[in-house]
VMD Tcl script that builds the backbone (N, CA, C; Angstrom):
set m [mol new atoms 513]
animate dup $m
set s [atomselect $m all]
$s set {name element resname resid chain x y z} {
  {N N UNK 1 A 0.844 -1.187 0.000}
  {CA C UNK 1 A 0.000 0.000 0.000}
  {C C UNK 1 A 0.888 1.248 0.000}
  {N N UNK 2 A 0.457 2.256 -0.678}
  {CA C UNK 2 A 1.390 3.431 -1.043}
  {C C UNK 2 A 1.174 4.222 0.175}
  {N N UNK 3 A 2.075 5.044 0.446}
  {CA C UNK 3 A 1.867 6.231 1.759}
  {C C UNK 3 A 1.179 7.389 1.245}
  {N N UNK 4 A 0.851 8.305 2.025}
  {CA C UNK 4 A 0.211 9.305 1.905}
  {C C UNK 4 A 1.078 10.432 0.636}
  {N N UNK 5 A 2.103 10.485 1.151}
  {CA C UNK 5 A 3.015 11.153 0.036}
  {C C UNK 5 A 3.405 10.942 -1.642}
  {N N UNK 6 A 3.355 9.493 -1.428}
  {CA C UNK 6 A 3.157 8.663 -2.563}
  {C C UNK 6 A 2.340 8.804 -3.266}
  {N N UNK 7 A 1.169 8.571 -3.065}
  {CA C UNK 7 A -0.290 8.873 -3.298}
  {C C UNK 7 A -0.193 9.984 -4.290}
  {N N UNK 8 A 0.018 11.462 -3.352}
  {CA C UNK 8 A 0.241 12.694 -3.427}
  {C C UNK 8 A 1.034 12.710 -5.483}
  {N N UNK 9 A 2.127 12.518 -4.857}
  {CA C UNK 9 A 3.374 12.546 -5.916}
  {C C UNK 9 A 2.572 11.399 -6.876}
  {N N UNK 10 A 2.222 10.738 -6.830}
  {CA C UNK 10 A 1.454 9.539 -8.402}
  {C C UNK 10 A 0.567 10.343 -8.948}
  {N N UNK 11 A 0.163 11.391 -7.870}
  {CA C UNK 11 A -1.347 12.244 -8.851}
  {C C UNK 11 A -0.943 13.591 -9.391}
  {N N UNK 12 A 0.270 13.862 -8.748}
  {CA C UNK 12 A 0.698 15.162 -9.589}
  {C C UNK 12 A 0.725 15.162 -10.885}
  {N N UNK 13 A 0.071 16.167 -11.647}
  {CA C UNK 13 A 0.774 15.970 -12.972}
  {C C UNK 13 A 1.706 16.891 -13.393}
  {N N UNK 14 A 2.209 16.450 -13.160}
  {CA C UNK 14 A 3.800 16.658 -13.766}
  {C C UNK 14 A 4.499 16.348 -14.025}
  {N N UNK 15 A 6.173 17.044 -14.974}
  {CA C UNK 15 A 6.882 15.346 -15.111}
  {C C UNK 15 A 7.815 15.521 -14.310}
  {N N UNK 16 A 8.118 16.697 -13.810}
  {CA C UNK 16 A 8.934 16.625 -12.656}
  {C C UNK 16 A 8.379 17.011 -11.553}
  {N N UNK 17 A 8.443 16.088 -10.420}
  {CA C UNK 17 A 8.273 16.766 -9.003}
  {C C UNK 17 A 8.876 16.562 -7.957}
  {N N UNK 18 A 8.809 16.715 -6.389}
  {CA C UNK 18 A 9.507 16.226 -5.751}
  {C C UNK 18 A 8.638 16.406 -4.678}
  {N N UNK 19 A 8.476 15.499 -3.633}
  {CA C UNK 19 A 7.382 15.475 -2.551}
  {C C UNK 19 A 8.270 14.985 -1.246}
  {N N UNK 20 A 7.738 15.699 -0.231}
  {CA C UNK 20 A 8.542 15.743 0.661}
  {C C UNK 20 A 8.073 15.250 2.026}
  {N N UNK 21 A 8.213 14.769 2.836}
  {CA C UNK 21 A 7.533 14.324 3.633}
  {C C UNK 21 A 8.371 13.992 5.321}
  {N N UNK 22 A 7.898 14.375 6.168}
  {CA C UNK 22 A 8.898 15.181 7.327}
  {C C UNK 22 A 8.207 14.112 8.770}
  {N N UNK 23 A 8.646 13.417 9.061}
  {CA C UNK 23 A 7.963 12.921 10.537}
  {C C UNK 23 A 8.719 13.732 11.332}
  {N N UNK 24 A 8.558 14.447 12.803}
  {CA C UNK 24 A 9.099 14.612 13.872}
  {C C UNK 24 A 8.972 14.164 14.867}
  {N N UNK 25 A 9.658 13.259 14.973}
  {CA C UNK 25 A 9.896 11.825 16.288}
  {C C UNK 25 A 9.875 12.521 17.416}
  {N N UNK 26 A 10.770 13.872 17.377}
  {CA C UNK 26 A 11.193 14.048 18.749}
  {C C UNK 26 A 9.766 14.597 19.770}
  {N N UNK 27 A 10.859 14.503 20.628}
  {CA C UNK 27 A 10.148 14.818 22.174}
  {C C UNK 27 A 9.537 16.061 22.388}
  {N N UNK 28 A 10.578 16.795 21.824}
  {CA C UNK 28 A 11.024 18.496 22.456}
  {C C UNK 28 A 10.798 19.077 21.316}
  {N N UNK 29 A 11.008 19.091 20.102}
  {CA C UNK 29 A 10.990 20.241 19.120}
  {C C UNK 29 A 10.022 20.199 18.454}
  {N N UNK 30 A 9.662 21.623 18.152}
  {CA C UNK 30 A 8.476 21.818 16.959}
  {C C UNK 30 A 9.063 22.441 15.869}
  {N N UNK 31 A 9.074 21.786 14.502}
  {CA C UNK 31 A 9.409 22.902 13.841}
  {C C UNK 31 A 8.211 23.670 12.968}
  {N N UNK 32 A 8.745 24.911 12.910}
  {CA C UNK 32 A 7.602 26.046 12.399}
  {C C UNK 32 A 8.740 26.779 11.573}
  {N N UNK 33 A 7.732 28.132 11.275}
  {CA C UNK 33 A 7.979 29.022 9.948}
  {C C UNK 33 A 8.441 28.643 8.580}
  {N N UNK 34 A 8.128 27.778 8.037}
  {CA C UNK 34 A 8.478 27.244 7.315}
  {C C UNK 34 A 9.077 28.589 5.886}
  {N N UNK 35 A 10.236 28.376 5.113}
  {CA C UNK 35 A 9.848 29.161 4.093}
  {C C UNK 35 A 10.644 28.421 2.815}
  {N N UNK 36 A 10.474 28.854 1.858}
  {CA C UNK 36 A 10.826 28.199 0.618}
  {C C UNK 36 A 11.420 28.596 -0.712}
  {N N UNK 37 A 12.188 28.124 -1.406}
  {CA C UNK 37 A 12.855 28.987 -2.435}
  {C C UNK 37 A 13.033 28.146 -3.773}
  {N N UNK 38 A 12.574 28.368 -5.111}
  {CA C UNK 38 A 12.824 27.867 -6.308}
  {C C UNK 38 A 13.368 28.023 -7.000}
  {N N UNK 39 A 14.707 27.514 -6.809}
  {CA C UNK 39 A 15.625 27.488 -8.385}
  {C C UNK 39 A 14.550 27.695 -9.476}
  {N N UNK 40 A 14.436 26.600 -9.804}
  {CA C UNK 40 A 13.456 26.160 -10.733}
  {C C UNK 40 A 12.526 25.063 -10.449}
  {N N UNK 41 A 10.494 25.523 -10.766}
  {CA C UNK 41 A 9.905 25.076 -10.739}
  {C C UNK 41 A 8.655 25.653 -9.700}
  {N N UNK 42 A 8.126 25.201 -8.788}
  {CA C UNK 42 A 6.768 26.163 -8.294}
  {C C UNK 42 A 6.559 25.146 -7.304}
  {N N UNK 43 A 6.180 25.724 -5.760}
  {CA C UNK 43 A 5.234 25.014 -4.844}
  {C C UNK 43 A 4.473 24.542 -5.423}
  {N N UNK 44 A 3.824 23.206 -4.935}
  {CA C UNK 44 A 2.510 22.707 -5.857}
  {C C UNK 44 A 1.482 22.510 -4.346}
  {N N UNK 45 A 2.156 22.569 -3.351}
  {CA C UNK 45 A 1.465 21.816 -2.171}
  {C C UNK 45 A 2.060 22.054 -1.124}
  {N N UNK 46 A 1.923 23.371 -0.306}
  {CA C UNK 46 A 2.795 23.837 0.513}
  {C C UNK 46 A 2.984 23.412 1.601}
  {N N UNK 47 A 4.381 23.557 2.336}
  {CA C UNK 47 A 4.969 22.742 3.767}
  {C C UNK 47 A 3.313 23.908 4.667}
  {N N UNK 48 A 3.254 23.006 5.751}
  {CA C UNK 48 A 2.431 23.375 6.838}
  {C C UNK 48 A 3.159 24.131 7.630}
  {N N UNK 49 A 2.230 25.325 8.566}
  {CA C UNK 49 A 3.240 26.269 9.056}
  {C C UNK 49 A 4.020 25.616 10.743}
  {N N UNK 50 A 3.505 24.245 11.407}
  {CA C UNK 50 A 4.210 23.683 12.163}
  {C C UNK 50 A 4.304 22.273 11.933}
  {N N UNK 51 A 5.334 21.333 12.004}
  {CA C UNK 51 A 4.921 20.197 13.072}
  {C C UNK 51 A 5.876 19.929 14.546}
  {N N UNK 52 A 3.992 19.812 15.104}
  {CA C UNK 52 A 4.714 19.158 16.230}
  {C C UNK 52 A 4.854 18.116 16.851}
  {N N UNK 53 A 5.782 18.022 17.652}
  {CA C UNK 53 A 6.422 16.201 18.081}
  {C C UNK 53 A 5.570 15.438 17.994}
  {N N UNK 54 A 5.854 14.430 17.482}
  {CA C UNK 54 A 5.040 13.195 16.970}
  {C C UNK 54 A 4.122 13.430 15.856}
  {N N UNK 55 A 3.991 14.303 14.958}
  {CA C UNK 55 A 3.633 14.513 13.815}
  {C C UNK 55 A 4.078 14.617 12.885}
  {N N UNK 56 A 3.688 14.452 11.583}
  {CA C UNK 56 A 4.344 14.531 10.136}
  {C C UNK 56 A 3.470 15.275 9.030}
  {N N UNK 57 A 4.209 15.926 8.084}
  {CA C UNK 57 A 3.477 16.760 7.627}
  {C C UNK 57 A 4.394 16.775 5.718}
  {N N UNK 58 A 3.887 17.197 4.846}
  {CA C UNK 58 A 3.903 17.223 3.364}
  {C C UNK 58 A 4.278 18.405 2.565}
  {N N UNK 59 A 4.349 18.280 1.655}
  {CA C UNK 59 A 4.823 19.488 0.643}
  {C C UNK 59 A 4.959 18.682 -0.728}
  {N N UNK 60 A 5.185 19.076 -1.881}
  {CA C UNK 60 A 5.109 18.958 -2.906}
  {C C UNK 60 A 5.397 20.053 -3.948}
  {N N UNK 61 A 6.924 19.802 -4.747}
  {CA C UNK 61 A 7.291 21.245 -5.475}
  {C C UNK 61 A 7.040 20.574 -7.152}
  {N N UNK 62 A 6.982 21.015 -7.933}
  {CA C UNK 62 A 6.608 20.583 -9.365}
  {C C UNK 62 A 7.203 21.811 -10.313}
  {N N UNK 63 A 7.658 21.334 -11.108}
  {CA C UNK 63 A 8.098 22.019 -12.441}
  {C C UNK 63 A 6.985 22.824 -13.262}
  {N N UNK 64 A 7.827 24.306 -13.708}
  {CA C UNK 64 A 7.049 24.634 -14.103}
  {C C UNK 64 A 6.171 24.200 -15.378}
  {N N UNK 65 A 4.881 23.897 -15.473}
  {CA C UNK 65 A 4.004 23.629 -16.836}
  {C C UNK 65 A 5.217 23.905 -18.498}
  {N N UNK 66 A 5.237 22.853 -19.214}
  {CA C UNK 66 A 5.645 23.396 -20.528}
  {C C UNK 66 A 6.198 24.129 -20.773}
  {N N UNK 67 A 7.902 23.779 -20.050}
  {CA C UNK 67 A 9.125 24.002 -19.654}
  {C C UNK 67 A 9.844 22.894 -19.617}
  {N N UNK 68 A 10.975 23.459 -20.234}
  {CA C UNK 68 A 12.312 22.625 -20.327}
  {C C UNK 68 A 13.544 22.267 -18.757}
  {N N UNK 69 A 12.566 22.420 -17.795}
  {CA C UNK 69 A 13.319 22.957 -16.299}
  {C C UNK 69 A 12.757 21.496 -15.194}
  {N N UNK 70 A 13.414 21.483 -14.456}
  {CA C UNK 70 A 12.834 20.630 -13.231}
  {C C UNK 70 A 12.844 21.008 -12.116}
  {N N UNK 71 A 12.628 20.268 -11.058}
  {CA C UNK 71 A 11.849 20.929 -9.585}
  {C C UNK 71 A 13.073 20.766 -9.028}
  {N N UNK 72 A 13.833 22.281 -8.590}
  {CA C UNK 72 A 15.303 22.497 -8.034}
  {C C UNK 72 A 14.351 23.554 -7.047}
  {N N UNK 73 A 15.151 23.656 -5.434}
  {CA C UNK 73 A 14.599 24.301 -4.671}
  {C C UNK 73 A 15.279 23.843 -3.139}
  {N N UNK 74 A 15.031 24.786 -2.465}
  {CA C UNK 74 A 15.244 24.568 -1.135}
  {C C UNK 74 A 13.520 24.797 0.107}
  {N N UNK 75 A 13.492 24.275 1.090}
  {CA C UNK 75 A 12.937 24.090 1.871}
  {C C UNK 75 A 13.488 24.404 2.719}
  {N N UNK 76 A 12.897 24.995 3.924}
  {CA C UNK 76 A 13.803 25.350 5.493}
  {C C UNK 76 A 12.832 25.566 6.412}
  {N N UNK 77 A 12.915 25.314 7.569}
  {CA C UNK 77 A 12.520 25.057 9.144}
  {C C UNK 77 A 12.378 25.583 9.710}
  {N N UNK 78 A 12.233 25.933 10.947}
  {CA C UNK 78 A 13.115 26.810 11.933}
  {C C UNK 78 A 12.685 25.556 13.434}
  {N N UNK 79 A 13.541 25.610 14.048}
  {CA C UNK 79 A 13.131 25.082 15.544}
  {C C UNK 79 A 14.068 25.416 16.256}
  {N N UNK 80 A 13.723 25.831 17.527}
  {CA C UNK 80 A 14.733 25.859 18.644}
  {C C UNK 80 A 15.628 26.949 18.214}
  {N N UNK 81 A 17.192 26.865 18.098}
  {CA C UNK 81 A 18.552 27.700 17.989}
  {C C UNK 81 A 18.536 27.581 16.671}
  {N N UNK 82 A 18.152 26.520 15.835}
  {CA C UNK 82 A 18.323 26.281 14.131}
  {C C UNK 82 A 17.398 26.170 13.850}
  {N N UNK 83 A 17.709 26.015 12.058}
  {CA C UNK 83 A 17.361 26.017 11.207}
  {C C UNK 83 A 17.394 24.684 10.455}
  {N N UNK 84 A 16.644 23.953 9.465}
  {CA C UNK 84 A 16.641 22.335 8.611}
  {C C UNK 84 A 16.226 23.198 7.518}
  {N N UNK 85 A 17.847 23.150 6.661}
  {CA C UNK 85 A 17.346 23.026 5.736}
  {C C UNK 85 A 17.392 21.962 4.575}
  {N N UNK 86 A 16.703 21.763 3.471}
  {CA C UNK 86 A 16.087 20.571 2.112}
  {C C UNK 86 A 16.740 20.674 1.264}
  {N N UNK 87 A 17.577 20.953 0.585}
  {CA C UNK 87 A 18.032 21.332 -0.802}
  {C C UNK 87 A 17.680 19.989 -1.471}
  {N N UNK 88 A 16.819 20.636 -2.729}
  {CA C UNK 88 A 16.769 19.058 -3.476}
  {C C UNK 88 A 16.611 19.499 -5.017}
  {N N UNK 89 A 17.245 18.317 -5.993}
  {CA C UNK 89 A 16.981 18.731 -7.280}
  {C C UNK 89 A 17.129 17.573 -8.561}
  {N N UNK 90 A 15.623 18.176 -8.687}
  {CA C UNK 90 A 15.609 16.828 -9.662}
  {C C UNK 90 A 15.044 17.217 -11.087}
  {N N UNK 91 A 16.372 17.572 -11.732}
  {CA C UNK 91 A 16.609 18.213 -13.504}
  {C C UNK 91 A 15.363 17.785 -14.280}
  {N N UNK 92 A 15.469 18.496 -15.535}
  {CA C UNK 92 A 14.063 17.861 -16.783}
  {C C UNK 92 A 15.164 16.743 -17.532}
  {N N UNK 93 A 16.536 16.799 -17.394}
  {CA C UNK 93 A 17.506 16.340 -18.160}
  {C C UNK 93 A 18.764 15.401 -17.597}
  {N N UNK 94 A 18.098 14.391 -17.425}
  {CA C UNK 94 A 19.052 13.476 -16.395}
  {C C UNK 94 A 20.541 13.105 -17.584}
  {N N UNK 95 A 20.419 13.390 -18.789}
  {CA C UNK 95 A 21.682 13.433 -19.998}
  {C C UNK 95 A 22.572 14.258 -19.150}
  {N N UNK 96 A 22.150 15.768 -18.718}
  {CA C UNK 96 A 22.707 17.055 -17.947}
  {C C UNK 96 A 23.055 16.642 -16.676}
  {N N UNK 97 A 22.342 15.989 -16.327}
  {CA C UNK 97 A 22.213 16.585 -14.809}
  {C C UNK 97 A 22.054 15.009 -14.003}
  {N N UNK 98 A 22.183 15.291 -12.827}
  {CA C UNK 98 A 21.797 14.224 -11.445}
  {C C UNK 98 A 20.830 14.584 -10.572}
  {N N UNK 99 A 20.070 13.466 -10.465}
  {CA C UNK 99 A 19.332 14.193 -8.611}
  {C C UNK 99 A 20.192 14.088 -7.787}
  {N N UNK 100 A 19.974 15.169 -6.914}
  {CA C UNK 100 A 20.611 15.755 -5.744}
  {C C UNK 100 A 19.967 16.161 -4.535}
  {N N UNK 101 A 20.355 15.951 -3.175}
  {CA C UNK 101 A 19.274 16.219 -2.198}
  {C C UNK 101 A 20.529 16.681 -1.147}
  {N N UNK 102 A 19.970 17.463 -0.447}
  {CA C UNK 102 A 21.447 17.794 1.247}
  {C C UNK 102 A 20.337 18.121 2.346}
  {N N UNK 103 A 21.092 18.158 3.621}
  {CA C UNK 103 A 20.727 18.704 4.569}
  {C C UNK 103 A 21.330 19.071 5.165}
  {N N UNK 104 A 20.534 20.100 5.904}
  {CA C UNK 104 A 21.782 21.182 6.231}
  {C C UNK 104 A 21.269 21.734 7.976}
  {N N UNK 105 A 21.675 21.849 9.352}
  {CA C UNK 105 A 21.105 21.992 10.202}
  {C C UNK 105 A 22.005 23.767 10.468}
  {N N UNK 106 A 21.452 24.554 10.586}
  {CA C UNK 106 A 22.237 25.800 10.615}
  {C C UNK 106 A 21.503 26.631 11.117}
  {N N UNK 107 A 21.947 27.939 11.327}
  {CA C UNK 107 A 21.647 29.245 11.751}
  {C C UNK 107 A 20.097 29.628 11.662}
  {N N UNK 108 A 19.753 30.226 12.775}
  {CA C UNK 108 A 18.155 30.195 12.909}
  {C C UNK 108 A 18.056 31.845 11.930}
  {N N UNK 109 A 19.017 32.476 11.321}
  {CA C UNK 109 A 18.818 34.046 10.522}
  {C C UNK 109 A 19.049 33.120 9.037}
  {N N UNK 110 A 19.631 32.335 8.962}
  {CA C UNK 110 A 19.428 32.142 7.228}
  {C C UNK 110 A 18.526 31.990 6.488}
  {N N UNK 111 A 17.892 32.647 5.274}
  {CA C UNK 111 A 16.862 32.501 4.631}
  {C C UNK 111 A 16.706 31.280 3.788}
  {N N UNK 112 A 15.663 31.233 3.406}
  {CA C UNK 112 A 15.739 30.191 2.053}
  {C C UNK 112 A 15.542 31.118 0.974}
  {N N UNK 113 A 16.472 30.713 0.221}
  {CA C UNK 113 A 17.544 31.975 -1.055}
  {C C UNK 113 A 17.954 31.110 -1.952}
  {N N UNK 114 A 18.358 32.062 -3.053}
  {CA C UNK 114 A 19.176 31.468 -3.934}
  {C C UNK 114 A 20.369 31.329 -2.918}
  {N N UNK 115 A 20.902 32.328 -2.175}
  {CA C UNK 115 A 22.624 32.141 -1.872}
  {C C UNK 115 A 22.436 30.865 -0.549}
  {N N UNK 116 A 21.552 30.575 0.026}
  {CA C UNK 116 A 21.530 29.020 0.658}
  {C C UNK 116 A 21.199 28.037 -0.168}
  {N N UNK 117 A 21.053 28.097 -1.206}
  {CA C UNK 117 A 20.606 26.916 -2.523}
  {C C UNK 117 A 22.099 26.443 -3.146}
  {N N UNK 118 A 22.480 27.850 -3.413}
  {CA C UNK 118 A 24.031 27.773 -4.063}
  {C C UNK 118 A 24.677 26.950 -3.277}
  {N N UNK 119 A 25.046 27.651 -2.135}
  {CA C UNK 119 A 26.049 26.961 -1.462}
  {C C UNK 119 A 25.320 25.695 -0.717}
  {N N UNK 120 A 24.345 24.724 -0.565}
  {CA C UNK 120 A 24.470 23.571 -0.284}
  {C C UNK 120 A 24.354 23.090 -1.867}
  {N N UNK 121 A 23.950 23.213 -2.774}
  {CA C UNK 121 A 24.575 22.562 -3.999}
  {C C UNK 121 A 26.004 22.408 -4.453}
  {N N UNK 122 A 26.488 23.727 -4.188}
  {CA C UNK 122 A 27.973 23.603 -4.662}
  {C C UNK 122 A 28.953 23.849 -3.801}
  {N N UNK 123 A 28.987 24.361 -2.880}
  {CA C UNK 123 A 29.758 24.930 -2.120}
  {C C UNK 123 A 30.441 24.005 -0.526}
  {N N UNK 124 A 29.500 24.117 0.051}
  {CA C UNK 124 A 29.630 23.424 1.420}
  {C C UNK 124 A 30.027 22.090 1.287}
  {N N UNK 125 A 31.171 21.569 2.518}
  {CA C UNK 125 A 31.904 20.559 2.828}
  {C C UNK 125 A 30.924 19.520 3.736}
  {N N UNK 126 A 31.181 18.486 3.383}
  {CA C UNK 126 A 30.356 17.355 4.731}
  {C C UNK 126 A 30.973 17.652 6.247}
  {N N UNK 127 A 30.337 17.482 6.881}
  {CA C UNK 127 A 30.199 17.866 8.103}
  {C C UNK 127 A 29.331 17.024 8.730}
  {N N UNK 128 A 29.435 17.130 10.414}
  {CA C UNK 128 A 28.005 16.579 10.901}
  {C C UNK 128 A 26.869 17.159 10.822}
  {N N UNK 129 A 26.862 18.347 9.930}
  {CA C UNK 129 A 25.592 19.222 10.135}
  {C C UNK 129 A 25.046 19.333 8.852}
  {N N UNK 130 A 25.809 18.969 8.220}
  {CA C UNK 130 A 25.399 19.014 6.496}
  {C C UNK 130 A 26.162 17.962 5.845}
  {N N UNK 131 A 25.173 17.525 4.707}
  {CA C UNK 131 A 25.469 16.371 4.117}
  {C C UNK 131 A 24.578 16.505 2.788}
  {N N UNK 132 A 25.319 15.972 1.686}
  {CA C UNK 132 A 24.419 16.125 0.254}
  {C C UNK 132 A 24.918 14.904 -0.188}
  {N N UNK 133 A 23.981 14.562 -1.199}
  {CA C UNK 133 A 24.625 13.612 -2.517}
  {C C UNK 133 A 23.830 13.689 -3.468}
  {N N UNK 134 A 24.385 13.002 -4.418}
  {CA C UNK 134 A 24.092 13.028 -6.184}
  {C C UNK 134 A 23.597 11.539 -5.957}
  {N N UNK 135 A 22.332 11.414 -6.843}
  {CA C UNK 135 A 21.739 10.306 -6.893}
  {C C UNK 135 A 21.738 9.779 -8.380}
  {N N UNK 136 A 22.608 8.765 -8.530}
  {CA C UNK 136 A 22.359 8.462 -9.851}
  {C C UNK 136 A 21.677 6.790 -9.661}
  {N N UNK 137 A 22.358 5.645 -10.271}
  {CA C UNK 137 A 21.655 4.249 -10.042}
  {C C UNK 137 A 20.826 3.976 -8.816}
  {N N UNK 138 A 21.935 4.545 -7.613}
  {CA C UNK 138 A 21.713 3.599 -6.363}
  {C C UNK 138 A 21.646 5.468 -5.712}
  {N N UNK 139 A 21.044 5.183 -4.292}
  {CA C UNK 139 A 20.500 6.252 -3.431}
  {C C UNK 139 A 21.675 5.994 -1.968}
  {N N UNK 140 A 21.377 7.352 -1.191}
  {CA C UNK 140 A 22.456 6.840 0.037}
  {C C UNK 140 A 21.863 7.912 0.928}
  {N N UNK 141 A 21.215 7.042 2.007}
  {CA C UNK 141 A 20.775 8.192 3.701}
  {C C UNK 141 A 21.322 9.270 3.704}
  {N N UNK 142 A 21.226 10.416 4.264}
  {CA C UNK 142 A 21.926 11.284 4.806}
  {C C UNK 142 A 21.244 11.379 6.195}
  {N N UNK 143 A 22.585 11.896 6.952}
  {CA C UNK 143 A 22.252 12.014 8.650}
  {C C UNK 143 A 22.738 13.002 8.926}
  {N N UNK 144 A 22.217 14.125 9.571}
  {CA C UNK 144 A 22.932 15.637 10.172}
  {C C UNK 144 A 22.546 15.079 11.446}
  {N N UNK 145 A 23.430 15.435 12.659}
  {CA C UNK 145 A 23.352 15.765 13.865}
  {C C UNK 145 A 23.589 17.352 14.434}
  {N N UNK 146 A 23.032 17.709 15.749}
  {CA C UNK 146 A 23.061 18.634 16.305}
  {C C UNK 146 A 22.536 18.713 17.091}
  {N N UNK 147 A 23.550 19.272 18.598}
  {CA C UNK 147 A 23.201 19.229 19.896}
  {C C UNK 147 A 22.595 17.503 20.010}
  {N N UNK 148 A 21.648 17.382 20.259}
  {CA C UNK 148 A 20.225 16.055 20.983}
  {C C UNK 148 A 19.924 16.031 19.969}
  {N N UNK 149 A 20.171 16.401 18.915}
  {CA C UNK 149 A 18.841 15.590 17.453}
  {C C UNK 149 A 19.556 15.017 16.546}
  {N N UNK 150 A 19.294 14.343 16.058}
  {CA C UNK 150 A 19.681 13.242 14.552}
  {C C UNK 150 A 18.353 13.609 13.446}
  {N N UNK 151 A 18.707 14.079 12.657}
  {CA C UNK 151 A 18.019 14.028 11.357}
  {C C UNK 151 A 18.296 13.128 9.604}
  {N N UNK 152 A 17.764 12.779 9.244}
  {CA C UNK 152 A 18.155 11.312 8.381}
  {C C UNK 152 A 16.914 11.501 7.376}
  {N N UNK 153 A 17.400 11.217 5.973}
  {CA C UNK 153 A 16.750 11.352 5.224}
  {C C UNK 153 A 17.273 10.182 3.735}
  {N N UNK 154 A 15.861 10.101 3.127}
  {CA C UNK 154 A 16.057 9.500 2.085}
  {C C UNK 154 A 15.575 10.248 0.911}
  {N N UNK 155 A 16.097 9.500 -0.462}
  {CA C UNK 155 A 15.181 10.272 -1.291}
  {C C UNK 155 A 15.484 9.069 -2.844}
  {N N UNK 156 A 14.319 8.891 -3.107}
  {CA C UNK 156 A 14.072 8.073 -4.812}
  {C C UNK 156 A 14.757 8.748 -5.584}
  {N N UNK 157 A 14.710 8.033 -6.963}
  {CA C UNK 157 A 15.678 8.447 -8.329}
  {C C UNK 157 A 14.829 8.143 -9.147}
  {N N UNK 158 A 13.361 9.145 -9.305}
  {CA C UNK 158 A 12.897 9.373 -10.551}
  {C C UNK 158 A 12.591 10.140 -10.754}
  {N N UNK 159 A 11.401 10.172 -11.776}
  {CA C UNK 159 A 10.499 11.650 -12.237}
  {C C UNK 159 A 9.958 12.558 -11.118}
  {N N UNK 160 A 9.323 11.297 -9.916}
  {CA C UNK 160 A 8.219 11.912 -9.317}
  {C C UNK 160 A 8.985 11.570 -8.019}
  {N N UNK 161 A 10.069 11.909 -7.938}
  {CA C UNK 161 A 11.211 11.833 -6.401}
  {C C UNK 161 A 10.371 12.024 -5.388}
  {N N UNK 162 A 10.949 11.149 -4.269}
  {CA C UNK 162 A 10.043 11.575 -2.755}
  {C C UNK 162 A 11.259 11.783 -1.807}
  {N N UNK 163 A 11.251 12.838 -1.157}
  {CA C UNK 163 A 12.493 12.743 0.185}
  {C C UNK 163 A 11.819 12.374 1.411}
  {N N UNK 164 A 12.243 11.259 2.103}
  {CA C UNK 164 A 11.498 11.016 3.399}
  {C C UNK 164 A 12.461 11.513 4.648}
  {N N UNK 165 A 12.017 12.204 5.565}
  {CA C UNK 165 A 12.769 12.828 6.819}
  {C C UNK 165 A 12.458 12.315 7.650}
  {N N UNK 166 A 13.356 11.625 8.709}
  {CA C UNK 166 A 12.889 11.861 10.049}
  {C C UNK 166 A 13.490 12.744 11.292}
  {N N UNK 167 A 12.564 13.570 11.763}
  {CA C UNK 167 A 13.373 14.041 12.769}
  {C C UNK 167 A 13.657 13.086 14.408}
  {N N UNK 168 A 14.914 13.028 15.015}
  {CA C UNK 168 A 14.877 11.943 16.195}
  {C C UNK 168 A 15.422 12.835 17.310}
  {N N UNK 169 A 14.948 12.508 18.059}
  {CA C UNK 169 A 16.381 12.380 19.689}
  {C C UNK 169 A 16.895 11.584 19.607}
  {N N UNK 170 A 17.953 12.711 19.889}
  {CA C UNK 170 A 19.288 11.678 20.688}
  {C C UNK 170 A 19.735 10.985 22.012}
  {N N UNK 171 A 19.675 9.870 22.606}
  {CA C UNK 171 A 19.735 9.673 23.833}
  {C C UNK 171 A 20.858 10.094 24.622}
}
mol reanalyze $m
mol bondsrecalc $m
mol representation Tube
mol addrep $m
């Protein structure tokens, strides 16, 4: 049986999208303010303005209509002292290009921008707080830590990409 997100992302029409989908395990944190930024392509299904602990919540970005472009964009958080942010990107032209996804746990003043898009696409080093990869055949977790939390994410290698998050405590 497909998940809720799944669902979501099979009925989009589009040929590129990317659907996102966020549990927060933890105990203690809520994250809120959500805000959002498009390389290329358009909200289709916007992040909710909280979740809190023990809830999970959706989004969905899609390419723009009858365009040569795919759903490139960042997502960001806020909870507590930081910030989560999404960088994810999944080209019209996999000849060009790779999917790509990071996470990034940082500064509660950074926006979601082109200049936080840039630099977790190209710029920034692995760390425990940030982590990206290029998805070509095969896919690979990413895990940011900070302070008490572990954050871990997955993400598919197709048209209609899904990133799954979880947020955890740390014991």
């Amino acid at each position: 049986m497909a998940s809720y997100i799944e669902e979501i992302v099979a009925n989009t029409d589009s040929g590129r999208c990317v659907g996102i989908e966020i549990r927060n395990n933890s105990k203690y944190i809520t994250l809120c303010k959500p805000s959002t930024y498009c390389e290329s392509g358009c909200v289709f299904t916007p992040p909710g303005p909280t979740i809190p602990p023990g809830k999970k919540d959706y989004c969905v970005f899609t390419k723009t209509p009858n365009t040569a472009c795919g759903s490139v964009g960042v997502l960001l958080y806020r909870f507590s002292n930081f910030s989560l942010a999404i960088m994810f990107s999944n080209p019209y032209d996999y000849l060009l290009y790779n999917i790509n996804y990071g996470l990034y746990i940082t500064d509660p003043s950074i926006e979601a921008g082109k200049p936080l898009f840039k630099s977790m696409y190209y710029d920034l080093a692995p760390t425990s707080y940030f982590q990206r990869t290029e998805i070509k055949r095969e896919s690979r977790a990413l895990v940011v830590t900070q302070e008490n939390l572990r954050i871990s994410a997955t993400m598919s290698s197709n048209k209609k990409a899904i990133i799954k998050i979880d947020v955890d405590d740390l014991p």
